[in-house]
C-alpha positions in Angstrom: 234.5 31.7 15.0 231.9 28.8 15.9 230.9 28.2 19.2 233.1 24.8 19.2 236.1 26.9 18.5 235.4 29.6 21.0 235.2 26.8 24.1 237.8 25.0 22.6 239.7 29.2 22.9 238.5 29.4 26.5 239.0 26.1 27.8 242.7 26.6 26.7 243.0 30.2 27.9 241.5 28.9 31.5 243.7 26.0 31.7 246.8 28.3 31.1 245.9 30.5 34.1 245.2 27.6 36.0 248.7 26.4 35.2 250.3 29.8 35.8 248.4 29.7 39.6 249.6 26.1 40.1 253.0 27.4 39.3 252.4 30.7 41.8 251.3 28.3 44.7 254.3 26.2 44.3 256.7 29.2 44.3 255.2 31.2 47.4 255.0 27.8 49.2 259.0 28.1 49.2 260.0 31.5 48.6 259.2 35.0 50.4 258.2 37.3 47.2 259.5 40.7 46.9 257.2 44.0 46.0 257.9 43.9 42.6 257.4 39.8 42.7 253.9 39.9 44.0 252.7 43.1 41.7 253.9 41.2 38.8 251.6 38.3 39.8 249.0 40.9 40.1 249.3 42.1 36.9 249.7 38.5 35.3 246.6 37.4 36.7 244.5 40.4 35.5 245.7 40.0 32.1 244.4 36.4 32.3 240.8 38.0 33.6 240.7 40.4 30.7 241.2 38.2 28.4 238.8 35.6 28.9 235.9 38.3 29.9 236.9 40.4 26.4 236.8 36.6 24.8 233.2 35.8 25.9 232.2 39.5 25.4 233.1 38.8 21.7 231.2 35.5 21.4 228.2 36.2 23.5 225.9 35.7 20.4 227.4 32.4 19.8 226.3 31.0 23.2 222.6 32.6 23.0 222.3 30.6 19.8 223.4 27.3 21.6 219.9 25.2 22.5 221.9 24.6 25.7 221.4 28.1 26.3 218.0 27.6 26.3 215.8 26.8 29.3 215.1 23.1 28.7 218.8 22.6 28.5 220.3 25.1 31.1 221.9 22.8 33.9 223.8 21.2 31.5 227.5 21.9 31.1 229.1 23.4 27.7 233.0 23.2 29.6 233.6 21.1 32.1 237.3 19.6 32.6 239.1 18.1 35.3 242.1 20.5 37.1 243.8 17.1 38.8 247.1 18.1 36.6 247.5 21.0 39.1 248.8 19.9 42.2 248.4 22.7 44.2 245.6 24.2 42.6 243.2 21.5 43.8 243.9 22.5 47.6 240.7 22.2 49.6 241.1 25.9 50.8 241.4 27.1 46.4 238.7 24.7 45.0 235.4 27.3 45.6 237.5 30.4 45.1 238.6 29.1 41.8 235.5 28.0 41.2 236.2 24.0 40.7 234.2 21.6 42.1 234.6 19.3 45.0 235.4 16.7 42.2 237.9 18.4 41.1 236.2 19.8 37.6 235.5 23.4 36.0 232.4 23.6 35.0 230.1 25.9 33.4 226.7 26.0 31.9 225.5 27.7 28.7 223.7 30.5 30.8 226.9 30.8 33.3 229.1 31.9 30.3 226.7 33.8 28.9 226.5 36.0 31.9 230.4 35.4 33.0 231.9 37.4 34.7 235.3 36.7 36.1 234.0 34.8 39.5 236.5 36.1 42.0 236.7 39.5 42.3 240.1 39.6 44.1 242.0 37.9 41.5 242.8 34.9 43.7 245.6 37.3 44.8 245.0 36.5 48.3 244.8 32.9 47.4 248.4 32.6 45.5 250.4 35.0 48.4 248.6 33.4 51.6 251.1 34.6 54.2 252.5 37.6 52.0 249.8 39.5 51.3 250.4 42.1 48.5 248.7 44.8 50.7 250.2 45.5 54.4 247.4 47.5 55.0 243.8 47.7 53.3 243.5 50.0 50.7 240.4 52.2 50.2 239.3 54.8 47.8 236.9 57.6 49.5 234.2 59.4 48.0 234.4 63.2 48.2 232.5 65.0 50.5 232.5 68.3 52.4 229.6 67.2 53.8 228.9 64.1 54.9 227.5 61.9 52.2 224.2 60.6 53.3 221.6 60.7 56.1 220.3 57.6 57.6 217.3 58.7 59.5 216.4 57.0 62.8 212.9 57.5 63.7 212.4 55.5 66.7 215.3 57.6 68.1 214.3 60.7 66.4 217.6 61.3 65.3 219.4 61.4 62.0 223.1 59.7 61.6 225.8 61.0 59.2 227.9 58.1 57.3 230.6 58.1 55.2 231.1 56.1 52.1 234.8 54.0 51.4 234.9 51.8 48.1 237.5 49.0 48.0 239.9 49.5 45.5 239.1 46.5 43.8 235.8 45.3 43.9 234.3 47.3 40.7 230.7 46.8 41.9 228.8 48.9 43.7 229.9 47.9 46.7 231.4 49.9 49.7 232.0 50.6 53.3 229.6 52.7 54.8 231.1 54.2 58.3 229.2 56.7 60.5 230.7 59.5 60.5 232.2 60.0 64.2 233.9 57.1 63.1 235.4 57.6 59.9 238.9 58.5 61.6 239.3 55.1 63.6 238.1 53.2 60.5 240.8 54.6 58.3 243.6 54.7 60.7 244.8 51.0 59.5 244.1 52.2 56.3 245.6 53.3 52.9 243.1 56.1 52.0 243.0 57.4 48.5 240.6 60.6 48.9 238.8 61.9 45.3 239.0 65.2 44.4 235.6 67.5 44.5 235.6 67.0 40.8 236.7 63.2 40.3 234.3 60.6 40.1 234.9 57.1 42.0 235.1 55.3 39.4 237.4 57.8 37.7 239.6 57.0 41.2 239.4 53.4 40.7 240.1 53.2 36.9 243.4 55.4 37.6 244.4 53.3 40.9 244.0 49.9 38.5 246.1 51.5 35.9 249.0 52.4 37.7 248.5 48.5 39.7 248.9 47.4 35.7 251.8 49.6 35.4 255.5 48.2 35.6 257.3 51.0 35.9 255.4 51.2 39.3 257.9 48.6 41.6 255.8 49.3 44.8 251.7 49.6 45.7 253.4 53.0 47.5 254.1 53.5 43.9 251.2 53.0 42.6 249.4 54.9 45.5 251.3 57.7 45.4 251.0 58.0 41.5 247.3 57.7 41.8 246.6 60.4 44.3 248.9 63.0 41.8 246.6 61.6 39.0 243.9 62.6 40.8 244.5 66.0 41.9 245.2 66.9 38.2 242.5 65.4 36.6 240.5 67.4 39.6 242.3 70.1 38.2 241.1 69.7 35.0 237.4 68.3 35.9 237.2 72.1 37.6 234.7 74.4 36.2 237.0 77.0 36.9 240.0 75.3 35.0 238.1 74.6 31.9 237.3 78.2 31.4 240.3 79.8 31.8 241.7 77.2 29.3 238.8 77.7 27.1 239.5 81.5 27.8 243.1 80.9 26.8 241.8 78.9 23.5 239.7 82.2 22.4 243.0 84.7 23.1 245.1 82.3 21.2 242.4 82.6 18.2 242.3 86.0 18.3 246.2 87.1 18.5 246.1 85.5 15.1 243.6 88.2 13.3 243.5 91.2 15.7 246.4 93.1 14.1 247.5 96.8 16.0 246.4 99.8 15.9 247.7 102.8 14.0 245.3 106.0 13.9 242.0 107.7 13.2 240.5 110.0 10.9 237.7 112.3 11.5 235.9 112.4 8.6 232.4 114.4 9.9 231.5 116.1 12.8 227.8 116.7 13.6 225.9 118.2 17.3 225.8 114.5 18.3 227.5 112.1 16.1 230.9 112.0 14.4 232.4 109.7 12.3 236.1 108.6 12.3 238.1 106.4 10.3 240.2 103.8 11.9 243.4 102.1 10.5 244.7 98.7 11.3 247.5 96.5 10.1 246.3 92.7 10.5 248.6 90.5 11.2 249.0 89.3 7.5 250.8 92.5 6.7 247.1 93.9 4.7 246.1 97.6 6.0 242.3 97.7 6.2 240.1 101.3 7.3 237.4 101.0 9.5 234.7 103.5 9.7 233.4 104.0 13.1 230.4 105.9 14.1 230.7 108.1 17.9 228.1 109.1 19.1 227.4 111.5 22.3 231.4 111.9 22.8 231.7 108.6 22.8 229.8 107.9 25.9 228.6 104.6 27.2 224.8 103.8 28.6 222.5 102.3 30.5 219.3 100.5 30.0 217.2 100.3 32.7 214.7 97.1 33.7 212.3 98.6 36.3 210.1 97.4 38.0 207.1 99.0 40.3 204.8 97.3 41.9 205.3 93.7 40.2 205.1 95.3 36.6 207.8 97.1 34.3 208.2 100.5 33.6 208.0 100.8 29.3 208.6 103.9 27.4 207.0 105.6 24.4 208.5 108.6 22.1 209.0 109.2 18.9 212.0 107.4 17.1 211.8 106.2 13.3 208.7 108.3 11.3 205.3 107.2 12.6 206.5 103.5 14.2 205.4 102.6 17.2 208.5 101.2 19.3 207.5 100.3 23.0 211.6 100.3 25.2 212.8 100.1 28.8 213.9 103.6 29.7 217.8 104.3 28.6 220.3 107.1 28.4 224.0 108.0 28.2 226.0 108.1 31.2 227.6 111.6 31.6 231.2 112.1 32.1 232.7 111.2 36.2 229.0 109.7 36.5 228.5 106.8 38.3 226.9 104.0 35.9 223.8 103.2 38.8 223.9 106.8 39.1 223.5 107.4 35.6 220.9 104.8 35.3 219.0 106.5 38.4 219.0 109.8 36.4 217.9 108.6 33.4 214.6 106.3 35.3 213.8 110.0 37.0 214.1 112.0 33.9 212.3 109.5 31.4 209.3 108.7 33.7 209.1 110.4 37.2 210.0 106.9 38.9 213.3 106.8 41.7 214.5 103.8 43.2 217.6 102.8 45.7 217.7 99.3 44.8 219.9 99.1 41.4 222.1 96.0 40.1 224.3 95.7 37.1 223.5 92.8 35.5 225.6 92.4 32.2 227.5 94.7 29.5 227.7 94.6 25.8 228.6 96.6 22.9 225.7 98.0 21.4 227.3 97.6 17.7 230.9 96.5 17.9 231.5 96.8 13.8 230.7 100.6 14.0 230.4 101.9 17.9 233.5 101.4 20.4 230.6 102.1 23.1 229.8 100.1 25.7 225.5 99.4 27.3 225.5 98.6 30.9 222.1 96.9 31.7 220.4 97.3 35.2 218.0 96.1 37.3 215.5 98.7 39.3 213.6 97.0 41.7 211.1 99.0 44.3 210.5 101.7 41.5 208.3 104.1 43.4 206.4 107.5 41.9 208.1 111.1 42.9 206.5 114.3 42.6 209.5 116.2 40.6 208.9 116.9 36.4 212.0 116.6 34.3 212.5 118.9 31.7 214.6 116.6 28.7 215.1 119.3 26.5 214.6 117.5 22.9 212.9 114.3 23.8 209.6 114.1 25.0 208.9 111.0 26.5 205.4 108.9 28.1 205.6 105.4 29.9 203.3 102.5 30.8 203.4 100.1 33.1 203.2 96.4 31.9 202.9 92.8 33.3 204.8 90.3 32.1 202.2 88.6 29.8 202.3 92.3 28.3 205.5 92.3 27.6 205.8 89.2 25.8 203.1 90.4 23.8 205.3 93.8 23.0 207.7 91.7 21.7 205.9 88.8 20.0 204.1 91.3 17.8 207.7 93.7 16.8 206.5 96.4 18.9 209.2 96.0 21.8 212.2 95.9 18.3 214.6 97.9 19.9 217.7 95.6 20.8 219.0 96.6 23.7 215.4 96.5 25.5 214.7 93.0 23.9 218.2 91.8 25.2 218.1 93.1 28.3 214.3 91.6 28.8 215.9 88.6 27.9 219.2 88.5 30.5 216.6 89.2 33.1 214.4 86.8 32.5 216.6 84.1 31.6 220.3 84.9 32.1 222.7 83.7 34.6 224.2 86.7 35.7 228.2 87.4 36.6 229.3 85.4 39.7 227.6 82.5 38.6 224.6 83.9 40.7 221.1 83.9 39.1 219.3 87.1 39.6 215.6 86.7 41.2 213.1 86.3 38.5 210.1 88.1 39.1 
């Protein structure tokens, strides 16, 4: 499309509307509209706006190239025609709001269209209805808040006022009503408020309100309110943290119904003063029978590893585990049967290197090796680790510690010294992780 074509497109797409208004004012002049009546001019005259803003969206680059467009040529007019045809169009009290001239002419400049957009906001609704408004009442849409939503400070009075903020349902700038908020209930009381959920933005809100104004199946703006606010709470619904992860929750048990198969038995296939190993057997859900070999170790027991901390530094072990490598861990041990997992991990701080404390927290679980071990790590916090006199006698092990900053640590494990897993991945949940409950543990 040239640009001739493209004003010859919007002159005749603005003198229809004009036309369909003239016709509008005519009508209302001698007929009380019903609900239904005045939405459907609503609607009519927002399809008009959208289509001429989507047209000069399209064509913007024609108009730049235009030398109107440019500076030496910018009061001139590119459309300009006159609207005397409609009679009641050219009322005194429409000519601004439509925006035609006193001498009865449209008229815009290169750089108007270029930056067009639709030049009353209302959609000359109040214009067309005069005495039958579409609206009985106003019709806001209000911000969430639990609190209020901004401070205004007064300094003069040393004192700081709360206000609340109400958008206007149609105007999509960034306009709104700001009320205080002692005030709020006498402001909306000749009001239609729509209230957004905690987790629905406004213009979310306002998208959903002028959708369901656009829709016909909607033969009242009660319709249309009423759908909104239902629209609202679920997509509030959905917008919830909470929601999306028991849906994605959902998602991940759907997923894994289809390859978990059951269960059928186990096989012991060695037994040793610590470890056995078992063999178990599964049907999968596509009829195939697989074996798993599992390893248990310590009766099957689950453990603790232990992040303490004395005196602003971390309690490290050293003892002898694979030949003549030095591995640098947290302290750890199994938790014995009817023992309390903080108890356990307690024990096992005493035992490895004569430190105590009374402040423990579980911070996360895993599976220490889910292909071959069914048993489960509980990783704990000890903070306030002090020294106690008593000597623990661990019968096989024989165990030293050191105490380490944190710059030490890093240095343990930049240089494969701290390599054992569970020490390196519980380092890591303390320093880093967000622990259960959403609530992040105190890094130190």
């Amino acid at each position: 499309m040239d640009l001739k074509k493209f004003l010859e497109e919007f002159v005749k797409l603005k003198k229809e509307e004009f036309s369909y208004i003239d016709k509008v004012l005519e009508l209302v002049q001698n007929k009380t509209l019903d609900e239904v009546e005045k939405l459907n001019v609503y609607r009519e005259l927002e399809r008009y706006k959208s289509k001429l803003q989507l047209l000069v969206n399209k064509n913007n680059s024609l108009i730049r190239k235009d030398p109107y467009y440019g500076r030496k040529g910018i009061d001139e007019y590119i459309i300009n025609f006159s609207v005397l045809e409609y009679t009641y169009v050219i009322d005194d009290e429409n000519l601004s709001l439509l925006g035609i001239d006193k001498n009865y002419n449209y008229k815009l400049t290169a750089y108007e269209l270029f930056n067009y957009q639709y030049n009353n906001k209302r959609n000359n609704i109040d214009i067309l209805l005069k005495e039958q408004p579409l609206f009985e009442k106003p019709i806001y849409i209000r911000a969430y808040h639990k609190e209020p939503n901004f401070i205004v400070y007064d300094f003069e009075e040393l004192e700081c006022k709360y206000y609340s903020i109400l958008y206007d349902y149609i105007d999509y700038t960034d306009y709104c009503e700001t009320v205080d908020i002692d005030k709020t209930d006498d402001f909306e009381k000749d009001k239609i408020i729509i209230y957004c959920g905690k987790n629905t933005d406004i213009k979310y809100a306002k998208k959903i309100f002028k959708n369901e104004m656009m829709d016909e199946k909607n033969k009242s703006v009660d319709d249309c309110v009423k759908n909104t606010i239902e629209k609202i709470s679920k997509l509030d619904n959905v917008k919830n943290p909470k929601y999306k992860k028991e849906l994605f929750l959902k998602k991940i048990k759907i997923l894994y119904e289809s390859v978990k198969g059951s269960y059928i038995d186990s096989e012991l296939l060695y037994e040793g003063n610590f470890i056995k190993l078992i063999n178990e057997t599964y049907k999968l859900p596509n009829d195939k029978i697989v074996k798993k070999e599992k390893v248990i170790k310590n009766d099957g027991k689950d453990s603790v590893v232990i992040i303490a901390r004395a005196n602003s530094q971390y309690i490290v072990t050293l003892q002898n585990r694979i030949k003549d490598t030095l591995i640098a861990e947290f302290p750890a041990g199994y938790i014995e049967k009817d023992e309390d997992i903080l108890q356990a991990a307690k024990r096992e701080l005493e035992e490895e290197t004569s430190y105590t404390s009374d402040d423990l927290q579980i911070i996360d679980e895993v599976y220490t090796s889910c292909g071959i071990d069914n048993s489960k790590t509980y990783i704990v916090v000890a903070d306030g680790c002090h020294k106690i006199d008593k000597k623990y006698n661990i019968g096989t092990e024989l165990v030293t510690y050191a105490l380490c900053n944190h710059d030490e640590i890093q240095y343990l494990i930049d240089n494969n010294i701290m390599n054992a897993s569970l020490s390196k991945l519980a380092y890591y949940n303390y320093r880093y992780g967000q622990y259960k409950n959403n609530v992040l543990y105190l890094k130190k």
